[in-house]
C-alpha positions as CSV (number, residue, x, y, z in Angstrom):
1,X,-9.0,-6.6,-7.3
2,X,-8.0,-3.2,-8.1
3,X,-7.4,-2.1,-11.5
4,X,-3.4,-1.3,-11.3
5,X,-3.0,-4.8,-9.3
6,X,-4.9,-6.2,-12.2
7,X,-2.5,-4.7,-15.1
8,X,0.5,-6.5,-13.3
9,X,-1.2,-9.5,-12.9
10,X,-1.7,-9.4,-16.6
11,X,2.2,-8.0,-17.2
12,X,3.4,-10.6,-14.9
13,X,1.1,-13.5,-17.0
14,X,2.5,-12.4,-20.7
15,X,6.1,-12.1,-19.3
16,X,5.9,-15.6,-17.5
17,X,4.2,-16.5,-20.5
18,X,6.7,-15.9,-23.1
19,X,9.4,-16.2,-20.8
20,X,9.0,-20.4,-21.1
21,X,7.2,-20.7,-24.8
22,X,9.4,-19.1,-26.8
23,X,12.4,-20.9,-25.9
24,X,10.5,-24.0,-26.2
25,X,8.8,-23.0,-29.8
26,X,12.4,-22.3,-30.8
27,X,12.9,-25.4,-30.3
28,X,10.1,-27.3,-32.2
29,X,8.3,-28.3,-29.0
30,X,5.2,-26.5,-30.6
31,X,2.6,-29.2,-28.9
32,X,4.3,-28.6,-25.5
33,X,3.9,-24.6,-25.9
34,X,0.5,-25.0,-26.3
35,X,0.1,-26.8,-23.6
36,X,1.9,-24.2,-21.8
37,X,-0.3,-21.5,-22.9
38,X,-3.1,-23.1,-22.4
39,X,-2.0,-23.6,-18.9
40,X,-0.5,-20.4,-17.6
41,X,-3.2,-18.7,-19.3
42,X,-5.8,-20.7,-16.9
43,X,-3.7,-20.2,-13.8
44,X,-3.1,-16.1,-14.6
45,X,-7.2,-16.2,-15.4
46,X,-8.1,-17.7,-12.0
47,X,-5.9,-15.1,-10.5
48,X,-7.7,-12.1,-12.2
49,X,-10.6,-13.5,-11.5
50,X,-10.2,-13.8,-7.4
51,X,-12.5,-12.0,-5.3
52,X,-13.4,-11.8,-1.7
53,X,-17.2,-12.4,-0.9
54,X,-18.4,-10.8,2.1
55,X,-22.1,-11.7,3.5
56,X,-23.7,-10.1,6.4
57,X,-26.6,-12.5,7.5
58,X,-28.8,-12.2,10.7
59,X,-26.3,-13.8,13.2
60,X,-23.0,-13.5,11.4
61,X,-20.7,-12.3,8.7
62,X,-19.4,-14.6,6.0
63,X,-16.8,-14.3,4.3
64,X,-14.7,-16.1,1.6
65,X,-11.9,-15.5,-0.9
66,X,-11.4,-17.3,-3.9
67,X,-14.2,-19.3,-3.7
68,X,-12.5,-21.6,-1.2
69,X,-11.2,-20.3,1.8
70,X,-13.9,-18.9,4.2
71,X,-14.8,-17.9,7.8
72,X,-17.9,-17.0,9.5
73,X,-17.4,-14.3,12.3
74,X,-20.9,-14.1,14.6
75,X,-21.7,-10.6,15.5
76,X,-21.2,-11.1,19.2
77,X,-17.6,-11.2,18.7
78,X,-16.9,-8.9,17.0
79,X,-15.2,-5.5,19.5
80,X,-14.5,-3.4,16.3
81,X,-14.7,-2.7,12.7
82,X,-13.1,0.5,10.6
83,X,-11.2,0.5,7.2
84,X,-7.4,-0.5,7.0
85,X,-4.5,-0.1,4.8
86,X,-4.7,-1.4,1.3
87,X,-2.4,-4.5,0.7
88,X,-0.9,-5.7,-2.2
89,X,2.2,-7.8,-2.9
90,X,3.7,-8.2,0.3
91,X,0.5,-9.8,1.9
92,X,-0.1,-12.3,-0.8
93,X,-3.7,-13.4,-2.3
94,X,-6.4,-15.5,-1.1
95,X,-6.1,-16.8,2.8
96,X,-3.3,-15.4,4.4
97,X,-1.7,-15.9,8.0
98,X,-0.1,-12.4,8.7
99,X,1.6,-10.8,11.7
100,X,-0.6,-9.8,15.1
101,X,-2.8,-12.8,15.2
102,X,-4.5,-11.5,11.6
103,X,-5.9,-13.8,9.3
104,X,-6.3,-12.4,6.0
105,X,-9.1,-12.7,3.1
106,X,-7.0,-11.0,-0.1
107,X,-7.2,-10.3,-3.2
108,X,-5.1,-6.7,-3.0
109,X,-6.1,-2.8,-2.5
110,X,-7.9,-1.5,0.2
111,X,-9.2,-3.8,3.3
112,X,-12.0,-3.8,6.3
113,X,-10.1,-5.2,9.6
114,X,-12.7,-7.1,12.2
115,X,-11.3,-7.2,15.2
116,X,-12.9,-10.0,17.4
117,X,-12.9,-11.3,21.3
118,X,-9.8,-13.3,22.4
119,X,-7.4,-10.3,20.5
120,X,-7.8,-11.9,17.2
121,X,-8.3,-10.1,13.9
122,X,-9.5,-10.6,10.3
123,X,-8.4,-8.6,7.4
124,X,-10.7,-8.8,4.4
125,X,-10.3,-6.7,1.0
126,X,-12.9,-4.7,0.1
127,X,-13.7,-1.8,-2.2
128,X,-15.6,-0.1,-0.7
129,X,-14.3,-0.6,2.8
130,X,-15.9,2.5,4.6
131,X,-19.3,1.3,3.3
132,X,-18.9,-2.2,5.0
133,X,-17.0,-1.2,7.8
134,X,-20.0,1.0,8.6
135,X,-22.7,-2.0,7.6
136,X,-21.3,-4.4,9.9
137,X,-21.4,-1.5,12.9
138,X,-24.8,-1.3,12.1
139,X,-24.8,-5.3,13.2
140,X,-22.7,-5.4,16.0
């Protein structure tokens, strides 16, 4: 995730944070704002700690996002490769089902699209997408 998408993430967690324990520490429910804490803190640190995981193996490319959602795209489907627009917001995080039959592999900034047989595409983040836009070429 790219550093200014990072800073946000952390804005975002230490408004939302205070946002619902100081009302609740105002009024005595001390146990129930650390709980609170303890939680948001966990979500906001699984969110800044999202990548995307891409493998290129013999056969295939593997890829997976948050440790949970992946795909495996063989070679021989695959009809092009280049570097996209980053994405941010407005796409989301993690596996995403966006417009032009594009499935998405996020985590914000800039992105490799694969375009594969049938008119299907996947969008993976990446930063360093003209370095694995070019190693996956070298596969196809």
């Amino acid at each position: 995730m790219p550093r200014p998408y990072r800073a946000g993430v952390i804005v975002l967690g230490a408004v939302t944070t205070a946002a619902v324990v100081v009302p609740l520490a105002a009024e005595n429910s001390i146990a129930m704002s650390v709980v609170l804490v303890i939680l948001l803190g966990a979500l906001f640190w699984a969110v800044l700690s999202m990548q995307t995981v891409v493998r290129l193996g013999v056969d295939e490319v593997r890829i997976r996002v948050a440790g949970v959602f992946s795909t495996t795209i063989p070679y021989s489907q695959i009809t092009g490769v280049a570097p996209d627009r980053a994405t941010g917001l407005r796409e989301g995080m993690g596996l995403r089902l966006l417009s032009n039959r594009t499935t998405g592999y996020l985590v914000g900034g800039p992105s490799v699209r694969i375009n594969t047989s049938g008119g299907t595409a996947v969008l993976v983040s990446s930063n360093m997408p003209q370095e694995l836009s070019e190693a996956i070429s070298r596969h196809v």
